[in-house]
C-alpha positions as CSV (number, residue, x, y, z in Angstrom):
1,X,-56.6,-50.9,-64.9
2,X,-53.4,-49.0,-66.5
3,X,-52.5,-45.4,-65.8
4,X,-50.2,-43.5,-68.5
5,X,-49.4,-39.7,-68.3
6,X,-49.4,-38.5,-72.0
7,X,-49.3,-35.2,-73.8
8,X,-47.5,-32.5,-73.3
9,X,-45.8,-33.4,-70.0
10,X,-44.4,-36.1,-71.8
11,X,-43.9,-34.2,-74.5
12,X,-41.5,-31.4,-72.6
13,X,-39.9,-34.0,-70.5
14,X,-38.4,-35.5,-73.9
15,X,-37.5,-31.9,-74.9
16,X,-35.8,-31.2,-71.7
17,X,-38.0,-28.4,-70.4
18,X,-40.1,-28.0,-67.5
19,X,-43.6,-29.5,-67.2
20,X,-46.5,-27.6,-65.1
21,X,-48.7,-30.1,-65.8
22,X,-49.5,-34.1,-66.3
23,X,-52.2,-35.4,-67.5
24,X,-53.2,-39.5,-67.4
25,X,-55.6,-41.2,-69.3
26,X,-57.0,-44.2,-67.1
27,X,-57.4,-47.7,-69.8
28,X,-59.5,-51.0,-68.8
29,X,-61.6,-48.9,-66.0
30,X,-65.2,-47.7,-65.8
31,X,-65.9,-44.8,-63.8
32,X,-67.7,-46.3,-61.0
33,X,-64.1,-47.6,-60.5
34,X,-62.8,-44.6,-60.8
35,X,-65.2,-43.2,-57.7
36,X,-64.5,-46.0,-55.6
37,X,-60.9,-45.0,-55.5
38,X,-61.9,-41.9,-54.4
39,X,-61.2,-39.9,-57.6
40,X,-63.1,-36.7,-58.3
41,X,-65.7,-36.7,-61.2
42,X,-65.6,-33.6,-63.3
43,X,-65.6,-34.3,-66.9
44,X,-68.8,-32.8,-68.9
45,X,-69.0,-34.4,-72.2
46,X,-66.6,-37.5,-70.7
47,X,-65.2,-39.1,-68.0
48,X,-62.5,-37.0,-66.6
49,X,-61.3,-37.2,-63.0
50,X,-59.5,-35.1,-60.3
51,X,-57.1,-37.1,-57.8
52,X,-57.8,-37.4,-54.6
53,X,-54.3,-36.5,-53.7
54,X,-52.6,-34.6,-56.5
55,X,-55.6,-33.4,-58.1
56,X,-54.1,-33.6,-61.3
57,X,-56.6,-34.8,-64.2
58,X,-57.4,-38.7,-65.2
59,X,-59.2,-39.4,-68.2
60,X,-60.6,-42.3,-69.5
61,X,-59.1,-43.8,-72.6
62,X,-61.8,-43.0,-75.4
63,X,-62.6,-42.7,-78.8
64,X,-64.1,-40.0,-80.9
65,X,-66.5,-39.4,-83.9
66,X,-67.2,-36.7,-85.7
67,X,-70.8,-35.6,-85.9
68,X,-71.1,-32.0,-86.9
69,X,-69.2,-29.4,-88.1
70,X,-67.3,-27.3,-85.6
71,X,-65.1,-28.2,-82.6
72,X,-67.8,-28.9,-80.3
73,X,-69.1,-31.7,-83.1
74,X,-68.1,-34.5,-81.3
75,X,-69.3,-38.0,-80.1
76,X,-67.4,-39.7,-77.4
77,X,-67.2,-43.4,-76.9
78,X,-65.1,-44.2,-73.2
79,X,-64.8,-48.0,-72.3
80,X,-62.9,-50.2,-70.6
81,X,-61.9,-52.2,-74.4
82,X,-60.7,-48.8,-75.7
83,X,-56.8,-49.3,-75.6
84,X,-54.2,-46.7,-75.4
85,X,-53.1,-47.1,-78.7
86,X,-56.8,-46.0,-80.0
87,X,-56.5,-42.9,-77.6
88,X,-53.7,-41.4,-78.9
89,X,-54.6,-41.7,-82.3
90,X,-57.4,-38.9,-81.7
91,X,-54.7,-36.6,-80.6
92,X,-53.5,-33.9,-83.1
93,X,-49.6,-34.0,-83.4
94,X,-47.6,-36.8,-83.1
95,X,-45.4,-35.2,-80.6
96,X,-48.4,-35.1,-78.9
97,X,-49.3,-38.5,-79.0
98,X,-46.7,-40.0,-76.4
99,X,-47.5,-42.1,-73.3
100,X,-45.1,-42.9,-70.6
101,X,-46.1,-45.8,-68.1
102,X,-45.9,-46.1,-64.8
103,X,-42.3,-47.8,-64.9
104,X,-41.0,-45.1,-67.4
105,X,-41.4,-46.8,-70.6
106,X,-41.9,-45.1,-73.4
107,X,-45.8,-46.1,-75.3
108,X,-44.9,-44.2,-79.1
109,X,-47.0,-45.5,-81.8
110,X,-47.0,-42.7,-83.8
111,X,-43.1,-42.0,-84.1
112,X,-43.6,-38.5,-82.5
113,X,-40.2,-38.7,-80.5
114,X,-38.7,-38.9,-84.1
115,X,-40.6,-36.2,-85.0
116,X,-39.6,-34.1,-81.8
117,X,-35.7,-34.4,-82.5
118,X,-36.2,-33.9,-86.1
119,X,-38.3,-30.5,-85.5
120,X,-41.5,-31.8,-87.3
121,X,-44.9,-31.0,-86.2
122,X,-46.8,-33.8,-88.4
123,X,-51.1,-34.5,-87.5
124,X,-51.4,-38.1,-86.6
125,X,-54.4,-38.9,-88.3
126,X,-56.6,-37.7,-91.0
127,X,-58.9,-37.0,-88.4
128,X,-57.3,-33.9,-87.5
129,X,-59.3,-32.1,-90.0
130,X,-62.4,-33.2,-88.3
131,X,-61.2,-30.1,-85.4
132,X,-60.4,-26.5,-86.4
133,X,-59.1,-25.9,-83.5
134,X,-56.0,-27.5,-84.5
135,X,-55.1,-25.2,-87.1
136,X,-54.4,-22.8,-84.3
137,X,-52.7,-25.2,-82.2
138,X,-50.4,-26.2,-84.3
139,X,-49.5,-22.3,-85.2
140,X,-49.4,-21.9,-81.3
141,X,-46.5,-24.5,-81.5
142,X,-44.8,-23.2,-84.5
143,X,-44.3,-19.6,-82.7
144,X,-43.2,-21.7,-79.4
145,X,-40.9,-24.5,-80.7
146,X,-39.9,-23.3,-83.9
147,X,-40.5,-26.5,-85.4
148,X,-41.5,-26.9,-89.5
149,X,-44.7,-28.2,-90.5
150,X,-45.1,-31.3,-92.1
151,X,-46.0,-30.6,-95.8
152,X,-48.9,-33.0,-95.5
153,X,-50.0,-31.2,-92.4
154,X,-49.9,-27.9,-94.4
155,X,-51.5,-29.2,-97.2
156,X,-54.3,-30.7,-94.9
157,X,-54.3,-27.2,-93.1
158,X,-54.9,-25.5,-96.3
159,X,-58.0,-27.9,-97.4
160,X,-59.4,-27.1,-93.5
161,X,-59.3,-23.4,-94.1
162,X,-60.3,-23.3,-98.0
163,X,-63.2,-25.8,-97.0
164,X,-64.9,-23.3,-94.6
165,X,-64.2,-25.7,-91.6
166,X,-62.6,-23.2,-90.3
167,X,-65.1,-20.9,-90.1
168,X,-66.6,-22.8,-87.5
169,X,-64.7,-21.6,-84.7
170,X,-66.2,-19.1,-82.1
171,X,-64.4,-16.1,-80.8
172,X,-63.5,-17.0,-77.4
173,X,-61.5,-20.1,-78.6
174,X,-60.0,-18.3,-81.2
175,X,-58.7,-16.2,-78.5
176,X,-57.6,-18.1,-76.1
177,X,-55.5,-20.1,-78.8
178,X,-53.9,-16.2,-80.0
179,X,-53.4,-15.2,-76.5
180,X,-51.5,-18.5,-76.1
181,X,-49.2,-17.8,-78.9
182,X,-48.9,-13.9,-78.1
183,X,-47.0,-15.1,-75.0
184,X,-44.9,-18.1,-76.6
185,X,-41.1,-16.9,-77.9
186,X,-41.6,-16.1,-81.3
187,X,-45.5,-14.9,-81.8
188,X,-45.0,-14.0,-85.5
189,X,-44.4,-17.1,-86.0
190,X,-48.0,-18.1,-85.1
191,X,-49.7,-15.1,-88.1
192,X,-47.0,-16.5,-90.4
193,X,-48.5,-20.2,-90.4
194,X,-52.1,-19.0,-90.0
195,X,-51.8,-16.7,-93.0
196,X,-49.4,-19.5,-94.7
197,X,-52.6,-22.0,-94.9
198,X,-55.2,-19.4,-95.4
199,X,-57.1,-19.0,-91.8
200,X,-55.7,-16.0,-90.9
201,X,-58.2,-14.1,-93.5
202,X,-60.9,-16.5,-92.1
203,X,-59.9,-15.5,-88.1
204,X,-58.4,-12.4,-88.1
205,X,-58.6,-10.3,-91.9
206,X,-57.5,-7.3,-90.1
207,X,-54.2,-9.1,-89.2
208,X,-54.3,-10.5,-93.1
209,X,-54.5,-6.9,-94.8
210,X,-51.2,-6.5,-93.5
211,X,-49.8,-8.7,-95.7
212,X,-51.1,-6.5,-99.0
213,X,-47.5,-4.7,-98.3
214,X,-44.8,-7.3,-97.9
215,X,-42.9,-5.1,-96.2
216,X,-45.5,-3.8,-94.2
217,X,-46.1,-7.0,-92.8
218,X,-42.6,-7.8,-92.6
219,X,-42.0,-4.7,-90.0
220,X,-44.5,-6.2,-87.9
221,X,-43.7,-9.1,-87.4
222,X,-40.8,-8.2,-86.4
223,X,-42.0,-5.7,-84.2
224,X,-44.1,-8.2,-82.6
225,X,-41.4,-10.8,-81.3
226,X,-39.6,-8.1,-79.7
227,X,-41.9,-7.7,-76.3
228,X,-41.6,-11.5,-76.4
229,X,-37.7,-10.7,-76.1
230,X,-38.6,-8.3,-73.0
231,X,-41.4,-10.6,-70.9
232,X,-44.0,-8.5,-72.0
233,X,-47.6,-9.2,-70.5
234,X,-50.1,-10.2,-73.0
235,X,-52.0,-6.5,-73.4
236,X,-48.6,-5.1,-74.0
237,X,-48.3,-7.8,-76.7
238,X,-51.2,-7.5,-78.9
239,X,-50.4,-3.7,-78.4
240,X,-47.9,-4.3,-80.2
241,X,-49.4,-6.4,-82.9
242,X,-51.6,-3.0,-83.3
243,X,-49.4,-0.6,-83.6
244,X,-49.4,-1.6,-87.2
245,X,-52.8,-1.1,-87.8
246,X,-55.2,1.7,-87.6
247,X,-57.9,2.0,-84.7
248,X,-60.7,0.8,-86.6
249,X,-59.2,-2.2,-87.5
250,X,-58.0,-2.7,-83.9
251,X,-61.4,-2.1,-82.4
252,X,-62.8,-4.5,-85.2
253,X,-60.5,-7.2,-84.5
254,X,-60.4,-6.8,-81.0
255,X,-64.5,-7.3,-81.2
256,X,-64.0,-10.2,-83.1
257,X,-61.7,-12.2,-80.9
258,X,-63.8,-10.7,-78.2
259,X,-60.4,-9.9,-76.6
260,X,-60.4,-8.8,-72.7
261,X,-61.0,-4.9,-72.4
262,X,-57.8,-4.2,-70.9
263,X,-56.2,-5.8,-74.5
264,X,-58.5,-3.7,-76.3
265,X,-57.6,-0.3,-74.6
266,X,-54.6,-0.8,-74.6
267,X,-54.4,-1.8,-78.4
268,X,-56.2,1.2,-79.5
269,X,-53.6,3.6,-77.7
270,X,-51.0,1.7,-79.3
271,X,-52.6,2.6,-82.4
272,X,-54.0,6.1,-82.4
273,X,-50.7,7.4,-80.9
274,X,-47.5,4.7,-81.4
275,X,-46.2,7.3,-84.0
276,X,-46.1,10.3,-81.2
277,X,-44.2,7.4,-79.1
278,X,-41.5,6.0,-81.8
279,X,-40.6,10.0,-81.2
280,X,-40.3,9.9,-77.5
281,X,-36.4,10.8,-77.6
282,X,-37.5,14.0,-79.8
283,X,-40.5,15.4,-77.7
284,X,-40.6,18.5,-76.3
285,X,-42.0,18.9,-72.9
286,X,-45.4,20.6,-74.3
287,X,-46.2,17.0,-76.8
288,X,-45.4,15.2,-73.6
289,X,-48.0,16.5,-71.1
290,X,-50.3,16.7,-74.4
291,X,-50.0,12.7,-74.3
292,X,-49.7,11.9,-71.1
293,X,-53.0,13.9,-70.3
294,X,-54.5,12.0,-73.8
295,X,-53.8,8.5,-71.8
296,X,-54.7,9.1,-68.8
297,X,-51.1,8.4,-67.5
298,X,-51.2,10.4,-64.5
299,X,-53.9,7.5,-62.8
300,X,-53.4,5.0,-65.3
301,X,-49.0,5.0,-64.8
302,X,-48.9,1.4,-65.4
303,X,-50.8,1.2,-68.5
304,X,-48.8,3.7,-69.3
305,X,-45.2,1.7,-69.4
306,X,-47.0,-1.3,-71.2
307,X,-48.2,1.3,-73.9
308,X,-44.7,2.6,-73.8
309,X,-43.3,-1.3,-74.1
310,X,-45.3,-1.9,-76.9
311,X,-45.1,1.6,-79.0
312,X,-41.5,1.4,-78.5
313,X,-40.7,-2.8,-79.6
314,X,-38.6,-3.4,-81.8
315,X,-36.6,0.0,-81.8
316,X,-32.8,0.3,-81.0
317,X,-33.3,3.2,-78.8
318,X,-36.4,2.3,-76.9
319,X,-34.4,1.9,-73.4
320,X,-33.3,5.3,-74.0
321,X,-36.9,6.5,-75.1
322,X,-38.5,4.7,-72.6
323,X,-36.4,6.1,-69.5
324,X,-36.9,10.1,-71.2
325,X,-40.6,9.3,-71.2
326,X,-40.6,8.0,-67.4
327,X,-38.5,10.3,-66.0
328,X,-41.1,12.9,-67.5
329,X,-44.0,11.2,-66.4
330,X,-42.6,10.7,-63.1
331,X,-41.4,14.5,-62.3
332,X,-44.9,15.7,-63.8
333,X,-47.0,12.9,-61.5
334,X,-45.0,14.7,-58.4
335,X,-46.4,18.3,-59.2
336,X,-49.4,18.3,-56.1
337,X,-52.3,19.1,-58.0
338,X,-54.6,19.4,-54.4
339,X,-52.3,21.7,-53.5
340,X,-52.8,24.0,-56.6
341,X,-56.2,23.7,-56.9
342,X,-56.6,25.0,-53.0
343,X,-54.8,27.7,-54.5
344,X,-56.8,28.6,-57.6
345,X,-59.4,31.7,-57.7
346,X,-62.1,29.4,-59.6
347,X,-62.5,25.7,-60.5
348,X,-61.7,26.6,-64.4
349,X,-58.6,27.9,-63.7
350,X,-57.5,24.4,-62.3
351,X,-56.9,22.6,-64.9
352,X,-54.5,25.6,-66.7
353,X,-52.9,25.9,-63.5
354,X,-52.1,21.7,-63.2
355,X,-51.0,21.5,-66.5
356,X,-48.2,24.8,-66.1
357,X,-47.0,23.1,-63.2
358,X,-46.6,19.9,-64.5
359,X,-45.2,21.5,-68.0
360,X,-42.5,23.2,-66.0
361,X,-41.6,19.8,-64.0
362,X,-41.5,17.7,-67.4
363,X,-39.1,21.0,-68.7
364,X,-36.7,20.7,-65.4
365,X,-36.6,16.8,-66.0
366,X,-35.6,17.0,-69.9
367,X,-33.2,20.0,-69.2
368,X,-31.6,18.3,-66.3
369,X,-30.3,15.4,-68.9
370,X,-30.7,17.2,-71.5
């Protein structure tokens, strides 16, 4: 029995950076062996197995065959004859295909360590077509290394998504792949490659359309890597990727990446009122409380800042616009509405008499810099 980590831990070790996690595949062993060493069985459709130390994942070195259409379309063959060398050749990228044994050598049969100094993302096989999912790994790389694609991996990308193959792919994978590359250093990266090879109008058409204006779709992409600048959290990120488009398409793209609901929300804000925002260093105290009483930002003052984050990317002043807008918020939160509601004749006068108090406290902030 040989143990070699492979992947992406070997993969970022080469590059320099930081790996969170290694994973092993496990060659000439069965997994009754596997138990016996007191490794933790948890694979579904293989043999996969937890540690009994670490708890980091061993897999079993195995083959695979495509049967159906789909990423789920699969058969798996894990023996103890499979050899390393047939293992990583079901891997997608080359960079991806690296093994490192247990006394540091280097196992590359695919050249991917060329391909990692030369800035090439390249498939290994002509089996990566058999996975759609790969298409969107390989943008997901793109927008986080930066690296070119191979012209025989875009060609082969472009046959996936002209085919239909990519069609195959079901909403929660689709989104766990754009999440991925929402949060890697350049995101736009990611739609450029997608729409480059033709599956962004098969995953996301609402992101596509953009692209009927160049410059349209120039703007935001460029407005999109700028909360990747700031450490933006991912609802703040695809907030930003709305802004350019209007709420229906949000709401239907955010229902067909079946995106979490605190994404959605906060991507149809950024839509219905990123305009009144880019103005946020121009609003008088009246347009303020209107908004901040349209968002909910006196109970919601977090969402608030990451609507602010992503309304405001990409713009030279939005420190400025974004400290106006807080400062605002913050002396109209402080008004005690308990206080003035104990205080009104009748319950519909409350709301009249919260909002003048909290007009005249967003008026003393503004004046007081101002």
């Amino acid at each position: 029995m040989k143990i070699y980590c492979v992947g992406g831990a070997v993969r970022d070790e080469l590059l320099g950076l930081p790996v969170k996690d290694r994973d092993y595949v496990v060659v000439g062993a069965t997994p009754e062996e596997m138990v016996r060493q007191g490794f933790k069985p948890v694979g579904k459709d293989f043999p996969v197995f937890l540690h009994p130390a670490t708890h980091e994942e061993y897999a079993l070195a195995r083959t695979e065959r495509k049967t159906a259409r789909g990423y789920h379309g699969f058969e798996f063959r894990a023996a103890p004859d499979v050899t390393l060398e047939q293992d990583l050749a079901r891997r997608d990228l080359t960079i991806n295909a690296i093994a490192r044994d247990a006394d540091g050598r280097i196992i590359d049969p695919f050249n991917g360590t060329a391909d990692l100094k030369a800035g090439v993302l390249r498939h290994v096989s002509p089996a990566f077509a058999e996975d759609p999912v790969r298409i969107l790994r390989v943008a997901r790389f793109a927008a986080r290394f930066g690296f070119r694609i191979a012209p025989e991996t875009m060609k082969l990308m472009r046959e996936m998504a002209r085919n239909g193959e990519a069609d195959a792919l079901v909403a929660e994978r689709v989104w766990q792949e754009v999440a991925r590359g929402l949060m890697e250093a350049k995101p736009s990266r990611m739609f450029e490659v997608l729409r480059e090879c033709g599956a962004l109008a098969r995953v996301m058409p609402e992101v596509d359309a953009l692209w009927d204006d160049a410059d349209v779709a120039r703007e935001a992409m460029r407005v999109l890597d700028a909360p990747a600048a700031a450490g933006a959290t991912l609802p703040a990120r695809f907030a930003a990727l709305a802004r350019a488009l209007d709420p229906l398409a949000v709401d239907s793209l955010a229902g067909r990446l079946k995106a979490p609901a605190d994404c959605r929300e906060l991507a149809l804000l950024a839509a219905r009122h990123g305009n009144t925002l880019l103005d946020a260093g121009e609003l008088d105290a009246q347009s303020m409380l209107d908004l901040f009483n349209t968002v909910d930002a006196w109970r919601r003052p977090e969402r608030f800042a990451e609507l602010a984050t992503a309304a405001l990317a990409g713009e030279s002043d939005a420190g400025v616009a974004q400290a106006r807008l807080e400062r605002a918020r913050t002396a109209a939160a402080a008004v005690n509405a308990g206080e003035i509601a104990k205080a009104s004749k009748n319950t519909t006068a409350i709301r009249g008499n919260v909002d003048a108090a909290r007009l005249e406290a967003i008026r003393r902030a503004l004046e007081m810099r101002e």
